[in-house]
C-alpha positions in Angstrom: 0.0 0.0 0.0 2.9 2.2 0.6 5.0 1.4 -2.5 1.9 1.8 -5.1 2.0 0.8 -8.8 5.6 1.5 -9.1 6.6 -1.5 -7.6 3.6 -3.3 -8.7 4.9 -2.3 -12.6 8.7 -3.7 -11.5 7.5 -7.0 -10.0 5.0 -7.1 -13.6 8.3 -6.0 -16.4 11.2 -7.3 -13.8 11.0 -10.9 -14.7 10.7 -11.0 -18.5 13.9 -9.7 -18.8 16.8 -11.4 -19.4 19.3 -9.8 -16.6 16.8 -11.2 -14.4 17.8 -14.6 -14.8 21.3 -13.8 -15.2 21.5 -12.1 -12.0 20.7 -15.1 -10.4 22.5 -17.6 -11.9 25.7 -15.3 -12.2 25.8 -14.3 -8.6 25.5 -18.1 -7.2 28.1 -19.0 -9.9 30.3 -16.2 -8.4 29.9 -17.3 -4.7 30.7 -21.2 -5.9 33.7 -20.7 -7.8 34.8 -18.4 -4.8 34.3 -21.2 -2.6 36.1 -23.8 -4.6 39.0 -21.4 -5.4 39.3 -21.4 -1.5 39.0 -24.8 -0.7 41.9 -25.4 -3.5 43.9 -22.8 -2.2 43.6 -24.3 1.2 43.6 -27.9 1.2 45.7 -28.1 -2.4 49.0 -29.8 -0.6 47.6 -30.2 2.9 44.1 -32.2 2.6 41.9 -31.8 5.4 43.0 -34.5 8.3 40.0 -33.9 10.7 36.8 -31.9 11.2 38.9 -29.0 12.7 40.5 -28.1 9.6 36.9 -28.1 7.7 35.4 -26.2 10.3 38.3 -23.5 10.2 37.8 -23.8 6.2 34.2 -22.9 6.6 34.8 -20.0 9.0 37.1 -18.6 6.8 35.3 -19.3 3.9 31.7 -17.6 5.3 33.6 -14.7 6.7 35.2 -14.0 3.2 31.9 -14.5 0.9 29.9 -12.4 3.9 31.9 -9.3 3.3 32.4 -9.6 -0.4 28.2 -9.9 -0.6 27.8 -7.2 2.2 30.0 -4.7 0.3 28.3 -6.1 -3.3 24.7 -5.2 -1.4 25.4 -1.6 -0.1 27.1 -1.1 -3.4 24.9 -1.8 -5.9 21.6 -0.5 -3.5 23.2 3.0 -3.8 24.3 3.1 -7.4 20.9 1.5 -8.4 18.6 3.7 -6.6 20.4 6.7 -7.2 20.8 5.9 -11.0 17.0 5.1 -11.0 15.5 8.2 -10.1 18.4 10.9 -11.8 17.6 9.0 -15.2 14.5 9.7 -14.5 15.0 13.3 -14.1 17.4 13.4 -17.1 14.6 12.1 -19.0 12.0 14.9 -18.0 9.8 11.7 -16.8 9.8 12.4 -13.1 7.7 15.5 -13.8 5.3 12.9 -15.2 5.3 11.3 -11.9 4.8 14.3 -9.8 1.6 15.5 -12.4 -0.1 12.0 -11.7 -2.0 11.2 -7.8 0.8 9.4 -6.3 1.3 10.1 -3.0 4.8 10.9 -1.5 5.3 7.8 0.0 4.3 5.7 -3.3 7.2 7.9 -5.1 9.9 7.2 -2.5 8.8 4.0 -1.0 7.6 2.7 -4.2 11.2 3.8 -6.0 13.0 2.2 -3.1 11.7 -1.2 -3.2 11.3 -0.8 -7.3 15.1 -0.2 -7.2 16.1 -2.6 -5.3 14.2 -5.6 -6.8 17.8 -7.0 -7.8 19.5 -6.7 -4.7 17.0 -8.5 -3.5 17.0 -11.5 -5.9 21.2 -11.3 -4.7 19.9 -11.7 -1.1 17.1 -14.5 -1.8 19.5 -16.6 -3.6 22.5 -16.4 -1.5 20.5 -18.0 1.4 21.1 -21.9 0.2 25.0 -20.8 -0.8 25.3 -20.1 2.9 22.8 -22.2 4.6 25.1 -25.2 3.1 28.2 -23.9 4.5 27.1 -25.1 7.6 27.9 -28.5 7.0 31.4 -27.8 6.8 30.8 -26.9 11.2 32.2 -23.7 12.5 29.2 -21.8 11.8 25.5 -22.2 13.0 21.8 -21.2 11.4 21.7 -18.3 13.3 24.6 -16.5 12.2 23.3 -17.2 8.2 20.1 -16.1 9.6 21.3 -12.7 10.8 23.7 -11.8 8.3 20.9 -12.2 5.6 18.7 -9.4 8.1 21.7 -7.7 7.9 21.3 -7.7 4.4 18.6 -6.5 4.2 18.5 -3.8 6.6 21.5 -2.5 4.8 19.8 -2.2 1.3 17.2 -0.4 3.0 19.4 2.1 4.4 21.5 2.0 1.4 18.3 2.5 -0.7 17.1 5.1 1.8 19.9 7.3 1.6 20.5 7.3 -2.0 16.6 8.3 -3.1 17.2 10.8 -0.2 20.5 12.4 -2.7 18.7 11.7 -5.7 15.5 13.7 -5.6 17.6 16.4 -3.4 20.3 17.1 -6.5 19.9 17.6 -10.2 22.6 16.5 -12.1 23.7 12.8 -12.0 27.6 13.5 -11.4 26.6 14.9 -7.8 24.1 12.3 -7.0 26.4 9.5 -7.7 29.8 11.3 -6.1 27.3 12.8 -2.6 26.2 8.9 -2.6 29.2 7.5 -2.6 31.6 9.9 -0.5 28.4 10.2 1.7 28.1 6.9 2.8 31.9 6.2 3.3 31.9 9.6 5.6 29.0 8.3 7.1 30.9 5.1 8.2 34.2 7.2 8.7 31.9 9.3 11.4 30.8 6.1 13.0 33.9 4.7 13.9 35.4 7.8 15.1 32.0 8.6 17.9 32.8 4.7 18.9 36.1 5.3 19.6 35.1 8.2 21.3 32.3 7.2 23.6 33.5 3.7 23.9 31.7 0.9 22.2 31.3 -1.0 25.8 28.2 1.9 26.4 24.8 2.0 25.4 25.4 5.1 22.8 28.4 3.2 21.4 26.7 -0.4 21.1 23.7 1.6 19.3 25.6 4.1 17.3 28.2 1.3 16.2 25.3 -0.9 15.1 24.6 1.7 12.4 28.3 0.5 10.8 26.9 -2.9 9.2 30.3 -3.9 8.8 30.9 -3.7 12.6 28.0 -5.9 13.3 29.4 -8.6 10.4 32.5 -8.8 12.7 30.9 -9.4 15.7 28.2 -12.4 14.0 31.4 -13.9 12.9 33.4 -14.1 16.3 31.1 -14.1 18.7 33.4 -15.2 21.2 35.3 -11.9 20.6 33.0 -9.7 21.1 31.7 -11.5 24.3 34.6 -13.0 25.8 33.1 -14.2 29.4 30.2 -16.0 28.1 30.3 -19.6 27.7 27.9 -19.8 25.2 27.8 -16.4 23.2 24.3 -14.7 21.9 24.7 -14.7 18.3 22.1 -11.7 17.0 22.3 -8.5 15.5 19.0 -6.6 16.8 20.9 -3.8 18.3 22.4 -3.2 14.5 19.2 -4.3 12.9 17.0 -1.9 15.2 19.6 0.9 14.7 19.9 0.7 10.9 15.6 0.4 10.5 16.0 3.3 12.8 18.4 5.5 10.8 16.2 4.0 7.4 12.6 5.2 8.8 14.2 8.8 8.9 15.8 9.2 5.8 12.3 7.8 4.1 10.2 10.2 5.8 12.8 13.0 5.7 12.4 12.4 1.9 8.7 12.1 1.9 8.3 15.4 3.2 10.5 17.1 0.7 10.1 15.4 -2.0 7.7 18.1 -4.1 9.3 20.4 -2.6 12.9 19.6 -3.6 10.8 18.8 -7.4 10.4 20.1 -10.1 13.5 22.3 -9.7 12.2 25.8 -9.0 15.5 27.6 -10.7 14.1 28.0 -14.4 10.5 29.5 -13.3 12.6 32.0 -10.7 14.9 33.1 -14.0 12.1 33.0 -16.2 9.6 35.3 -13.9 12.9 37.4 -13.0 13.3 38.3 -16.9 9.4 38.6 -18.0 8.9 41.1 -14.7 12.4 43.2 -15.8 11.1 43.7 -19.8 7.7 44.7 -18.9 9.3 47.1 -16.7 12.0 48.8 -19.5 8.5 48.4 -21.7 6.2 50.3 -19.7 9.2 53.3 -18.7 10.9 53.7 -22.0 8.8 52.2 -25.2 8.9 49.4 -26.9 11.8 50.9 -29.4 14.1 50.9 -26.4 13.4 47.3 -25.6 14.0 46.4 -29.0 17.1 48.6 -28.9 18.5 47.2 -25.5 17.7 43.1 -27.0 20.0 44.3 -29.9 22.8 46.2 -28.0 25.4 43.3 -27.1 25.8 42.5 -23.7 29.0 43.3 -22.3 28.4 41.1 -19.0 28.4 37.8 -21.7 31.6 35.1 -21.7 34.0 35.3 -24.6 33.3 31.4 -25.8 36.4 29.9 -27.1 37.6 28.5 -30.4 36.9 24.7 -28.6 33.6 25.4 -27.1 33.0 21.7 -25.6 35.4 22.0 -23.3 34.5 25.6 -22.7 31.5 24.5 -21.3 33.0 21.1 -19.4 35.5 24.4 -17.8 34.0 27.5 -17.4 30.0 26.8 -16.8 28.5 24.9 -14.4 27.7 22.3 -16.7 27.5 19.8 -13.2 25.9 21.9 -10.8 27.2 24.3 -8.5 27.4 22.3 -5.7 30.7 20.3 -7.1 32.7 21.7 -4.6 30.5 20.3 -1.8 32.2 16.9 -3.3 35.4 17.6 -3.8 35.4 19.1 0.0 33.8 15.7 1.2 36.9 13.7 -0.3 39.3 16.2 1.4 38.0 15.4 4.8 38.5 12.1 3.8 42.1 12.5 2.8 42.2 14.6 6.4 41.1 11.7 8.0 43.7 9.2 6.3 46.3 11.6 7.6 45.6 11.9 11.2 45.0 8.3 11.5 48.4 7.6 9.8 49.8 10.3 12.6 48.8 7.6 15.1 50.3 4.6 13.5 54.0 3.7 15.2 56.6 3.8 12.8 57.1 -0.1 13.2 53.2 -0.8 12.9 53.0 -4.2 11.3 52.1 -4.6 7.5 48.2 -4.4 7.3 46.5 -7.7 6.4 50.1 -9.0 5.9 50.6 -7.7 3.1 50.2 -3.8 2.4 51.6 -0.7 4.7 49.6 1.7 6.6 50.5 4.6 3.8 50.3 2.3 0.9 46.4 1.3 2.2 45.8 4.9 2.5 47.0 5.7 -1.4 45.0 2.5 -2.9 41.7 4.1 -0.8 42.3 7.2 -1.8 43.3 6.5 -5.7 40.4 3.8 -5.8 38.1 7.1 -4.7 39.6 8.9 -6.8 39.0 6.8 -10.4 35.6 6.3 -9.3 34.8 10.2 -9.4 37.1 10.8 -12.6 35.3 7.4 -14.3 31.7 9.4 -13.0 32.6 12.2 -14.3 33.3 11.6 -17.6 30.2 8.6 -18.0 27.7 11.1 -16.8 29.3 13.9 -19.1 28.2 11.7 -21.7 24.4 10.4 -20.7 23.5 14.2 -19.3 23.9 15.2 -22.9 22.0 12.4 -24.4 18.9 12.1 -21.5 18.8 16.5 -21.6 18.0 15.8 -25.4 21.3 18.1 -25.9 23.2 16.0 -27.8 21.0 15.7 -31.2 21.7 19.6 -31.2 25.6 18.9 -31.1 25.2 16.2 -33.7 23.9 19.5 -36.1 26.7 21.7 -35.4 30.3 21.8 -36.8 31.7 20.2 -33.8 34.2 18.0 -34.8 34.6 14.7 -33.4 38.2 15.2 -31.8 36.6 18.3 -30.0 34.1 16.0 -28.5 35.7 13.6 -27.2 38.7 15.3 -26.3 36.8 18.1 -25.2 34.1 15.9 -22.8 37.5 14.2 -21.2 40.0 17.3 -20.9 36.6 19.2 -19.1 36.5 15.9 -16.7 40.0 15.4 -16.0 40.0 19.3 -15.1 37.2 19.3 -12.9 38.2 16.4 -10.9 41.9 17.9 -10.8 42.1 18.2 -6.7 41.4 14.8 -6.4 43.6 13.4 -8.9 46.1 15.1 -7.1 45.1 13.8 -3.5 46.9 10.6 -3.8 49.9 11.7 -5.8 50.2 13.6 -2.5 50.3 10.4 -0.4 52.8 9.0 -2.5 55.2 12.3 -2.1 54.3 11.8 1.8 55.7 8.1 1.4 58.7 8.7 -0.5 59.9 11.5 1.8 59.4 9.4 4.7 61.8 6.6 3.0 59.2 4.4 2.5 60.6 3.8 -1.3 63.2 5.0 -3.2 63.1 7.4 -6.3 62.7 5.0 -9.3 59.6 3.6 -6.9 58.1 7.2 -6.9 58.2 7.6 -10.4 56.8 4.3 -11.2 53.8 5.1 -9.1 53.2 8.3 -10.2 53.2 7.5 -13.5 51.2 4.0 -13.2 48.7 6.1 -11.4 47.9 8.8 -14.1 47.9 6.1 -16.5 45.0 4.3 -14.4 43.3 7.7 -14.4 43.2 8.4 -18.0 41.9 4.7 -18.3 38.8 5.7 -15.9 38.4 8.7 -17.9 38.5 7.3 -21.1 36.5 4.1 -20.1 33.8 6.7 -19.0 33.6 8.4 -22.5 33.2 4.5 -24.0 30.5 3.8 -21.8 28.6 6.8 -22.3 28.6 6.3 -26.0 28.0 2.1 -26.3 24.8 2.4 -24.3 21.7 4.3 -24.9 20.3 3.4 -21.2 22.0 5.7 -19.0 21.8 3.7 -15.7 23.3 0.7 -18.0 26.1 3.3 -18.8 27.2 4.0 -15.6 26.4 0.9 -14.1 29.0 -0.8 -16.6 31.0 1.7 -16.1 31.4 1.4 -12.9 31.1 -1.8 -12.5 34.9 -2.4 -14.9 36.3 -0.3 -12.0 35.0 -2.2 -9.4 35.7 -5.6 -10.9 39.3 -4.9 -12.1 40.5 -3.7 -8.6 38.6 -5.1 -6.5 37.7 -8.2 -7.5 40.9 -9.1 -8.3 42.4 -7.8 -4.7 39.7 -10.3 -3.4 41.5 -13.4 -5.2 44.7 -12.1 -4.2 43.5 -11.9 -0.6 42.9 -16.0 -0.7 46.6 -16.5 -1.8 48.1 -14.8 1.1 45.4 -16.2 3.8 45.9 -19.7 2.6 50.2 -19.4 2.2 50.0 -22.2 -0.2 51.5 -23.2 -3.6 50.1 -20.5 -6.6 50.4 -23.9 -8.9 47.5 -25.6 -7.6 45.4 -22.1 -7.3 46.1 -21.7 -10.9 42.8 -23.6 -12.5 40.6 -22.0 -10.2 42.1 -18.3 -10.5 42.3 -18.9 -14.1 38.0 -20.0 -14.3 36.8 -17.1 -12.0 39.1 -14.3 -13.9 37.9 -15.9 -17.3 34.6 -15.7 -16.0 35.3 -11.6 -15.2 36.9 -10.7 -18.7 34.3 -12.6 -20.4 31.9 -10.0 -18.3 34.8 -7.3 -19.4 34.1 -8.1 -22.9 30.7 -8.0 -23.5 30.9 -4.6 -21.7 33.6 -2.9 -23.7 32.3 -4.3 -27.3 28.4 -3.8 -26.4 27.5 -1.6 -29.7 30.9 -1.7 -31.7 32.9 -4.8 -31.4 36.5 -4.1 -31.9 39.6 -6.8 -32.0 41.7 -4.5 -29.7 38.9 -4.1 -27.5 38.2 -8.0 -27.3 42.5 -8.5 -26.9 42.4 -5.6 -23.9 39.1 -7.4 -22.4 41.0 -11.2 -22.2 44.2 -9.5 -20.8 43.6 -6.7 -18.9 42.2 -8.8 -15.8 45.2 -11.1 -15.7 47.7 -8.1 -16.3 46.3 -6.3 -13.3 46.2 -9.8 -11.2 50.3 -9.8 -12.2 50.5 -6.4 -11.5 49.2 -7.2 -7.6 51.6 -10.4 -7.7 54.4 -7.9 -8.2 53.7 -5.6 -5.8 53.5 -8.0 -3.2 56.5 -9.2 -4.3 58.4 -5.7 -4.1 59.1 -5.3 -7.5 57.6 -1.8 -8.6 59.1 -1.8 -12.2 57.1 -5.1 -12.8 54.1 -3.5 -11.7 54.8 0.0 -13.5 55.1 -2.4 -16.8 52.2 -3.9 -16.2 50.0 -1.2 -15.7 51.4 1.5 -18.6 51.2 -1.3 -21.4 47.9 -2.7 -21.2 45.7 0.3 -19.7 48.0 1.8 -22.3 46.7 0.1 -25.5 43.1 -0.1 -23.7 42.7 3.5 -23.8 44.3 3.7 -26.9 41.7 0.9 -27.8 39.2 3.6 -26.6 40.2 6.7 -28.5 40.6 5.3 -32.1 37.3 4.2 -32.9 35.5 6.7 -30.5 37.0 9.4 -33.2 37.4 7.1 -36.4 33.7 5.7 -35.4 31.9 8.7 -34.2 29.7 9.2 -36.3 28.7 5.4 -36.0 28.5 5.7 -32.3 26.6 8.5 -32.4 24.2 8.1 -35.6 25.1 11.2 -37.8 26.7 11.4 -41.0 29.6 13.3 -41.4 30.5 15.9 -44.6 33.8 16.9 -45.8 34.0 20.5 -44.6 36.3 22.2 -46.6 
């Protein structure tokens, strides 16, 4: 009753389609080829030799997939409800909405639940996965019950938050980057009031329930967590309550402004503003002096220049004026990386085993950091096309090395603080001594070459689909599958300390299984052979590349990051200017 026909028409389309199926079967084929790439990389040359080393297996093994699906859930509930309702305000269609009866709660509710119909197919079918893990021992029903609530409870708040972002901003660039950076602050802020309070207290246990993360820890080691009970209460109501809780006022936060945040009210102030100032110059000087002052040039007006795509990417507010409310949000973060490395001895041990306290704080910040450029330059692309803009570029004399180069030189520009952020870091690092020269020049230049990869990886994705959500979704989704889901396989080799030649055939099936998913993303409208080569090596490149740098040997990973994202961007370019006028559905005429 609260959701309306919106939901009703989701649950109606939602099944016909054929990413509806695949969702399901993809995502338990994920979660079973994780598993059995665990199991081989623990038991490949030490088989199990009693029901203690399959119970350990199956802790470790539930506590891995738990966070991977976790992260996956709160993930893809923010992109997918924060996509949902800016494409439909890039479209015009959400003035559509607001014309019709619905009531508030039908258009927040009802987009909430619509949105996340997928993340909860994710959550409905991971339940066997998991329940069966508990024949392995370690693990009991309870704790697969409560991480599924947790689940759940998450998406909502996930969901809640970014509807809340959505209908509150107007361009797509700032509801995807406030979504983001919002909810990693929100975390960020979490933590710290724990650590302030004390997490033993009432306020802490309820505040730190609103980190689901937290929460996972504690369902996973009970013992931990409650270290004089004999037999531990496994639950998470304090969490669940807490996140319903945080979830209820978002929703009715969002209720209440919804109509008032929408339609915009900008345009009808300018408009009135101008129609009230010419009837006044009308009614005091004459109509021949209006038609006089409309013809006088305005001296007030911007000199456009000779490149006027990347005028506009530069000196308009082409994203909003609110960009600098993002970039502000990742400096606190960057703040926050540096006090917290202030507190870290000098002889802190290598985090996870593997990666040093300044090193975890560069990858953060330069993941961050690709995600906003590779934002950027998708939603640079779909704004035009959903704003109906773009069929009035395809008339002009706009070449198609001004577009492109234009859309990613105005990206790269706006996003230049953060790109700089991490180089930062790295400086900070090589000071210290952390690394030598040749080290500091490998990164910085391995870095810039991952950034022009997220830029130019945005520009393809914004011209192979016509469906803006798919755009950034894809998008985004290369990112998050090239360094992070790699770094997840990586993280099973140095947990299990076992021989990489008996990993090999699972590695090799799950990262086949990814740059199959690579390439049907990259050659979606315009199959290329380049594209198709970069799809089947970049993921095992970049797995090399992690090899290396656990191994300490920088040049190794410089070469393996310059040459392939290298050629892939390269990949990008040549057809996106050769091919425009495919991509984009115009013909082109010599212009002499």
């Amino acid at each position: 009753m609260l959701a309306g026909p919106l939901v009703t028409r989701e649950l109606v389309t939602d099944p016909r389609k054929f990413k509806h199926f695949g969702i399901r079967a993809g995502y338990v084929a994920s979660l079973s080829i994780l598993m059995y790439t665990g199991a081989q990389a623990t038991f490949a040359l030490a088989p199990p030799r009693g029901l203690g080393d399959i119970a350990r297996f199956g802790v470790f093994i539930f506590g891995l997939l738990s966070f991977v699906q976790l992260a996956v859930v709160i993930g893809t509930s923010l992109l997918f409800t924060a996509g949902s309702i800016a494409q439909e305000k890039d479209r015009r269609t959400l003035i559509l909405l607001l014309m019709t009866d619905l009531r508030a709660t039908e258009l927040v509710i009802g987009k909430i639940i619509a949105s996340l119909i997928p993340v909860f197919v994710i959550i409905a079918v991971s339940i066997p996965v998991f329940t069966s893990l508990t024949m392995l021992g370690g693990m009991t029903f309870n704790q697969v019950f409560w991480f599924e609530v947790l689940c759940l409870v998450s998406a909502f708040v996930a969901g809640s938050w970014g509807t809340l972002i959505a209908y509150w901003r107007d361009k797509t660039f700032q509801t995807i980057a406030i979504t983001l950076l919002g909810a990693g602050l929100f975390l960020g802020a979490v933590e710290a009031f724990v650590l302030i309070v004390g997490e033993e207290s009432t306020v802490g246990a309820l505040i730190g329930g609103l980190n689901p993360f937290r929460s996972l820890n504690q369902l996973l080691h009970p013992l931990t967590s409650q270290p004089d009970v004999v037999n531990p209460q496994i639950s998470a109501w304090t969490s669940s309550i807490s996140l319903l809780g945080l979830a209820s006022i978002l929703t009715t936060w969002t209720c209440l402004k919804v109509r008032i945040w929408n339609p915009t009210r900008n345009v009808f102030i300018r408009t009135s503003e101008e129609k009230s100032s010419t009837e006044q110059i009308a009614h005091s000087e004459g109509q021949k002096q209006v038609i006089e002052a409309q013809s006088a040039p305005d001296q007030s007006k911007r000199k456009i220049w000779d490149t006027p795509i990347i005028w506009r990417e530069i000196c308009t507010s082409a994203y909003g004026k609110k960009v600098g409310l993002i970039k502000g949000a990742y400096f606190i973060v960057a703040v926050a990386f540096i006090l917290w490395l202030r507190q870290i001895p000098s002889d802190a041990p290598l985090m996870m085993g593997i990666i040093s306290p300044t090193g975890f704080a560069f990858l953060m910040l330069s993941l961050v950091s690709l995600i906003l450029v590779n934002a950027q330059s998708v939603t640079s692309l779909t704004s035009e096309r959903d704003g109906q803009t773009l069929e009035l570029l395809l008339v002009t004399e706009v070449s198609a090395k001004e577009f492109i180069f234009g859309k990613m030189g105005g990206a790269l520009f706006n996003m230049k603080e953060v790109v700089l952020v991490p180089l930062l870091f790295a400086s900070m690092a090589w000071v210290n001594g952390e690394y030598g020269l040749e080290s500091y020049i490998f990164i910085t230049l391995g870095y810039l070459t991952l950034v022009l990869f997220a830029n130019s990886l945005g520009i393809h994705s914004g011209l192979s689909f016509d469906n803006s959500r798919s755009a950034i979704l894809n998008s985004l989704g290369t990112i998050f599958f090239l360094f992070v889901g790699v770094f997840v396989c990586m993280m099973l080799i140095v947990e299990a300390r076992s021989s990489f030649a008996w990993q090999l055939a699972p590695f090799f099936f799950f990262i086949c299984g990814g740059s199959l998913g690579l390439w049907m993303s990259l050659t979606h409208k315009n199959p290329s052979s380049a594209l198709t080569v970069c799809a089947w090596v970049l993921p095992f490149l970049t797995f090399y590349g992690i090899v290396s740098y656990l191994l300490g040997n920088t040049a190794a990973v410089f070469m393996s990051v310059l040459f392939p994202f290298g050629f892939t961007v390269a990949a990008i370019l040549i057809p996106a200017i050769s091919a425009f006028d495919v991509a984009l559905g115009r013909t082109t005429v010599d212009r002499g």
